[in-house]
TORKOL-4160 file (C-alpha; in steps of 0.2 Angstrom, whole numbers, padded with zeros to 4 digits, m for minus):
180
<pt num="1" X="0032" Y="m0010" Z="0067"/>
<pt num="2" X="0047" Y="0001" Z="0067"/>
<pt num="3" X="0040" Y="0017" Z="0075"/>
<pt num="4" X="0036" Y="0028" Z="0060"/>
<pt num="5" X="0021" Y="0036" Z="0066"/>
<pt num="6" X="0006" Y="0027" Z="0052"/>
<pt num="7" X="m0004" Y="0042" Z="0045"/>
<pt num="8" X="m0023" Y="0041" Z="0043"/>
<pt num="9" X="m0028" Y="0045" Z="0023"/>
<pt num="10" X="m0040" Y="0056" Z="0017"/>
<pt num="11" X="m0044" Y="0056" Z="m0001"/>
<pt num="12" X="m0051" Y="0074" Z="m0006"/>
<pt num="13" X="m0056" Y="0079" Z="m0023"/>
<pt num="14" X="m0069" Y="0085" Z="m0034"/>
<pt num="15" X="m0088" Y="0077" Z="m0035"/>
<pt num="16" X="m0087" Y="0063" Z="m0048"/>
<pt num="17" X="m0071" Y="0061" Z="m0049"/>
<pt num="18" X="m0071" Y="0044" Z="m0040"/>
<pt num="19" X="m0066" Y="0045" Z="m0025"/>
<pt num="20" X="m0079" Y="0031" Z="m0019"/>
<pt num="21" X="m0072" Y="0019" Z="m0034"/>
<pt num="22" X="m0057" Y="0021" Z="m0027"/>
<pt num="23" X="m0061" Y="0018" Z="m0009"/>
<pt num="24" X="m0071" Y="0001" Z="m0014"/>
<pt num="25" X="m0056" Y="m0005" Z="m0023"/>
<pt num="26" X="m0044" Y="0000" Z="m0012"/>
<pt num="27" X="m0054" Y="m0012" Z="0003"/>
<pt num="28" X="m0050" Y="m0027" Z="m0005"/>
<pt num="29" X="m0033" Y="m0025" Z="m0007"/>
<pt num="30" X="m0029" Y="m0018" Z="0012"/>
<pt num="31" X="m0016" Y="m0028" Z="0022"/>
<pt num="32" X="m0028" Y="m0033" Z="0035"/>
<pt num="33" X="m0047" Y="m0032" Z="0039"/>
<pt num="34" X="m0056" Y="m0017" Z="0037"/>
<pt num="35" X="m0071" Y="m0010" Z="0044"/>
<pt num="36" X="m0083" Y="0006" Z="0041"/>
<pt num="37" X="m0097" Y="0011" Z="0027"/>
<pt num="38" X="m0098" Y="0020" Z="0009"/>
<pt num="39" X="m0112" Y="0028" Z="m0001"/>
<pt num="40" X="m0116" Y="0026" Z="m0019"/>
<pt num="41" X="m0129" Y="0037" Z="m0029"/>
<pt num="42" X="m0146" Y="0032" Z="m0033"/>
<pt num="43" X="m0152" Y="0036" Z="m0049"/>
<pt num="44" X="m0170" Y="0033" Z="m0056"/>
<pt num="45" X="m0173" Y="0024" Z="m0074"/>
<pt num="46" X="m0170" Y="0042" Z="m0082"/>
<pt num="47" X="m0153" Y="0042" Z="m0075"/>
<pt num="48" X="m0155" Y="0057" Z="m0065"/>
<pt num="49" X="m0150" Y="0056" Z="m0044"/>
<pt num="50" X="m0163" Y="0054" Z="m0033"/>
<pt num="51" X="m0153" Y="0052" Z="m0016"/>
<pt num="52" X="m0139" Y="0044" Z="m0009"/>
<pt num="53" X="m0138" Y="0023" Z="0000"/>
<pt num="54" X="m0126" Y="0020" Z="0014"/>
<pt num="55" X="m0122" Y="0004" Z="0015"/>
<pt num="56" X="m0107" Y="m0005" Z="0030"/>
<pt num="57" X="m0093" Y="m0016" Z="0024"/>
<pt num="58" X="m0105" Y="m0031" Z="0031"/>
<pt num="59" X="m0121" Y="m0026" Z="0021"/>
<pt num="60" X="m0131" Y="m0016" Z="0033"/>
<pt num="61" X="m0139" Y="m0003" Z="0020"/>
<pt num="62" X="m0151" Y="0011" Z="0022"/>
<pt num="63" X="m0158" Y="0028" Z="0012"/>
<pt num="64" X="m0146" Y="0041" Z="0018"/>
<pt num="65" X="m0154" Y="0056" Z="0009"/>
<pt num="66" X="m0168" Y="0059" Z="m0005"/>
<pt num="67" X="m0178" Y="0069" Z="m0015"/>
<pt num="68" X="m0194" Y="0062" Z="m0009"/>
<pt num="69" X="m0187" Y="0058" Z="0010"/>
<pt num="70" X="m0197" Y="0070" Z="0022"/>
<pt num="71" X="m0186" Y="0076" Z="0036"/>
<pt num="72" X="m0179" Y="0090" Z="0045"/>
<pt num="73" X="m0161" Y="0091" Z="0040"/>
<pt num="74" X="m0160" Y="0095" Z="0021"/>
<pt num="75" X="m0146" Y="0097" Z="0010"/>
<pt num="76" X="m0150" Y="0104" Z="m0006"/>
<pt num="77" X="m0164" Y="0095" Z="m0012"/>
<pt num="78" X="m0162" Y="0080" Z="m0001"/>
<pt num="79" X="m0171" Y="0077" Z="0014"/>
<pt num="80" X="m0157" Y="0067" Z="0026"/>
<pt num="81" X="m0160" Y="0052" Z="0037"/>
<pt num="82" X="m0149" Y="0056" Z="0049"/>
<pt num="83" X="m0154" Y="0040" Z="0058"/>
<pt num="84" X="m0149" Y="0029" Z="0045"/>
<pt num="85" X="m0131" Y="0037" Z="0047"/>
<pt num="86" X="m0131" Y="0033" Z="0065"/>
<pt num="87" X="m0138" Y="0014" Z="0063"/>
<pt num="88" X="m0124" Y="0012" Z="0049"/>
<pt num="89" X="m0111" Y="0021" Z="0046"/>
<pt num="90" X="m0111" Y="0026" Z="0067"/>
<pt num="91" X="m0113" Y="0007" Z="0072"/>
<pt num="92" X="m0100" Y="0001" Z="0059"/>
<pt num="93" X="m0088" Y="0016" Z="0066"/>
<pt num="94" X="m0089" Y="0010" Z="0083"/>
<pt num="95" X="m0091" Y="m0009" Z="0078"/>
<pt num="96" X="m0072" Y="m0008" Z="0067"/>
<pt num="97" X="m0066" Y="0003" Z="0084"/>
<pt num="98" X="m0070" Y="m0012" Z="0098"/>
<pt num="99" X="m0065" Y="m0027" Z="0086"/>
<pt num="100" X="m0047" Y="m0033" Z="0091"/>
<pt num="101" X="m0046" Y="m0041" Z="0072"/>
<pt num="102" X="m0052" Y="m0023" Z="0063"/>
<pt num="103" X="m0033" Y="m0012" Z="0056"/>
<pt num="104" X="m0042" Y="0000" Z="0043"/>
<pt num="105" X="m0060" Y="0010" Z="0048"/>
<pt num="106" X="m0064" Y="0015" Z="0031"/>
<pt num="107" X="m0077" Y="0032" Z="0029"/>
<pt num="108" X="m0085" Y="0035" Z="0013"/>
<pt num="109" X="m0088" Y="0048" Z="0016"/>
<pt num="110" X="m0086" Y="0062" Z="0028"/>
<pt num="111" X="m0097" Y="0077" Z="0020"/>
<pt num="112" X="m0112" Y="0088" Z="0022"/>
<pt num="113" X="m0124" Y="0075" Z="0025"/>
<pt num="114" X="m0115" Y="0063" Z="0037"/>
<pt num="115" X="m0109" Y="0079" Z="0049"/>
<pt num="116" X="m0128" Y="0084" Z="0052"/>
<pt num="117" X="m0125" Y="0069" Z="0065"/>
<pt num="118" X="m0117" Y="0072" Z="0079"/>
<pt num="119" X="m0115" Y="0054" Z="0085"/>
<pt num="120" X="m0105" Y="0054" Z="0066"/>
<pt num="121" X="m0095" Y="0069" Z="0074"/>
<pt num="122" X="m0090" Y="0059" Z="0088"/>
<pt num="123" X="m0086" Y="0043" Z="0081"/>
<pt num="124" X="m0075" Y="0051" Z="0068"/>
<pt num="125" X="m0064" Y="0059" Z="0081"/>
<pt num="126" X="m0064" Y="0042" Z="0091"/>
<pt num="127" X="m0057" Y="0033" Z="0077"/>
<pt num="128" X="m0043" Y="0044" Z="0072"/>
<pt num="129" X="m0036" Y="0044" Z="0089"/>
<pt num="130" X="m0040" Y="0024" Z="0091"/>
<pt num="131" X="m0024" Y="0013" Z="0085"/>
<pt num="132" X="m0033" Y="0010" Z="0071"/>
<pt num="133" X="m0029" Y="0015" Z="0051"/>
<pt num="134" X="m0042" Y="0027" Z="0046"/>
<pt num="135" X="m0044" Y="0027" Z="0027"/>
<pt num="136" X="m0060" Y="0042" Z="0021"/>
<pt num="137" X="m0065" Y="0051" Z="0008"/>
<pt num="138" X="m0069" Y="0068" Z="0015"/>
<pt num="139" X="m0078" Y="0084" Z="0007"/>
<pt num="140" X="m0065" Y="0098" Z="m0002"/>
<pt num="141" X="m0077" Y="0111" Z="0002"/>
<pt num="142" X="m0071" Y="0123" Z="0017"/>
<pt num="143" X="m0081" Y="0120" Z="0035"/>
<pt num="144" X="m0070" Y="0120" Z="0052"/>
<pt num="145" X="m0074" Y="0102" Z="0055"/>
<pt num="146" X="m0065" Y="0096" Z="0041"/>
<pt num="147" X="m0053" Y="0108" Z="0041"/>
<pt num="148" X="m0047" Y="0102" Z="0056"/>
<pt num="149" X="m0044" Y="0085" Z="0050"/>
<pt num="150" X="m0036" Y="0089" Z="0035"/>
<pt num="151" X="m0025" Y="0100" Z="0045"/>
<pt num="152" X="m0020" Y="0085" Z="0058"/>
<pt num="153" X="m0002" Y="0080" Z="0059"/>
<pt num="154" X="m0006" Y="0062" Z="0060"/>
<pt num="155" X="m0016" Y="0063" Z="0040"/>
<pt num="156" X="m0010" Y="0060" Z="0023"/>
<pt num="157" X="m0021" Y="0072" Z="0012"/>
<pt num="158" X="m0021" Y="0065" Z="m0006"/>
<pt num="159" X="m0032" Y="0075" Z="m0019"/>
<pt num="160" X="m0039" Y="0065" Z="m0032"/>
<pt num="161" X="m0041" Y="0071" Z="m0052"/>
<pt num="162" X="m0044" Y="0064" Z="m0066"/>
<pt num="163" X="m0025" Y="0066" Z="m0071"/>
<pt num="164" X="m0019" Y="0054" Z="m0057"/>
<pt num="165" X="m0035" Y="0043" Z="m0053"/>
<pt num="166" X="m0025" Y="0028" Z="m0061"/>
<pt num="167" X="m0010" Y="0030" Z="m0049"/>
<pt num="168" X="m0018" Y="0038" Z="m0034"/>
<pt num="169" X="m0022" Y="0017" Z="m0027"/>
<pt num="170" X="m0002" Y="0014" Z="m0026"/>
<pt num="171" X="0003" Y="0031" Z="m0020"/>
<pt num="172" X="m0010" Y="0028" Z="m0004"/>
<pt num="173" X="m0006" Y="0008" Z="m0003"/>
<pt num="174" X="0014" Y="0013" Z="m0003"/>
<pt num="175" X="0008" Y="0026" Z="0013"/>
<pt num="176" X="m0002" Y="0014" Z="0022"/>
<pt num="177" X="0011" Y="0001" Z="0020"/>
<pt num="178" X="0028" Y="0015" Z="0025"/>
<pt num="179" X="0018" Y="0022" Z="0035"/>
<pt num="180" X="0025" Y="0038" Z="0028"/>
């Protein structure tokens, strides 16, 4: 290493506009093993969204939010399991964090649903002051959480559209690689 500090990236941008296929297909290509989760949509046979999965980098998958999910915490439409993000996303956080082999904790994705949990709060700070890479996806909408890291110094905030999607995985694997 030569003593460039080696920013954390976040990866803002628009719903839909693929910030979670980018994530999955940057993982592959990371120099060095990665830990975290990610969420995909779930859609019934109509092709309508019902809810959102939350699945780690090592299978574990749960129901993070749906329409039919009975719970306290809402969001929109969606009742939230905020359990299912503490046994996952949470576990896998802290899992990447303690394993000596782990470089990158990767997030998909640091929003609405996943800050109803503080434990998710917590571990999100732990990791960006751990010595390891974080690489997320985070919400673009205003909130003092996640205004506060996207304003760290130690972040590289890249805001995905549909104009650069196709060069946005080389920009952020030339930052993780500089460091710059």
């Amino acid at each position: 290493m030569d003593g460039k500090p080696r920013p954390h990236v976040l990866i803002t941008g628009k719903p839909g506009v693929g910030k979670t296929t980018l994530i999955t297909k940057l993982i592959p290509r990371l120099p060095g093993q990665a830990a975290g989760f990610y969420t995909r949509e779930r859609r019934d046979t109509r092709g309508r969204r019902t809810g959102f999965e939350i699945a780690s980098l090592t299978g574990d998958r749960g129901i993070m939010a749906d329409v039919d999910l009975e719970s306290p915490y809402r969001v929109g439409k969606y009742g939230v399991d905020v359990e299912a993000i503490d046994r996952i996303a949470v576990q896998a956080i802290r899992c990447g964090i303690s394993d000596p082999r782990v470089i990158f904790i990767v997030m998909d994705e640091i929003a609405t649903m996943e800050l109803l949990s503080p434990a998710f709060r917590r571990i999100v700070l732990d990791a960006l002051t751990s010595p390891k890479r974080v690489i997320a996806t985070i919400q673009r909408r205003p909130d003092p959480f996640l205004d506060q890291l996207r304003s760290r110094l130690d972040v590289a905030l890249f805001s995905l559209t549909v104009e650069n999607r196709d060069t946005m995985m080389d920009r952020i694997l030339a930052v993780l690689a500089d460091g710059d």
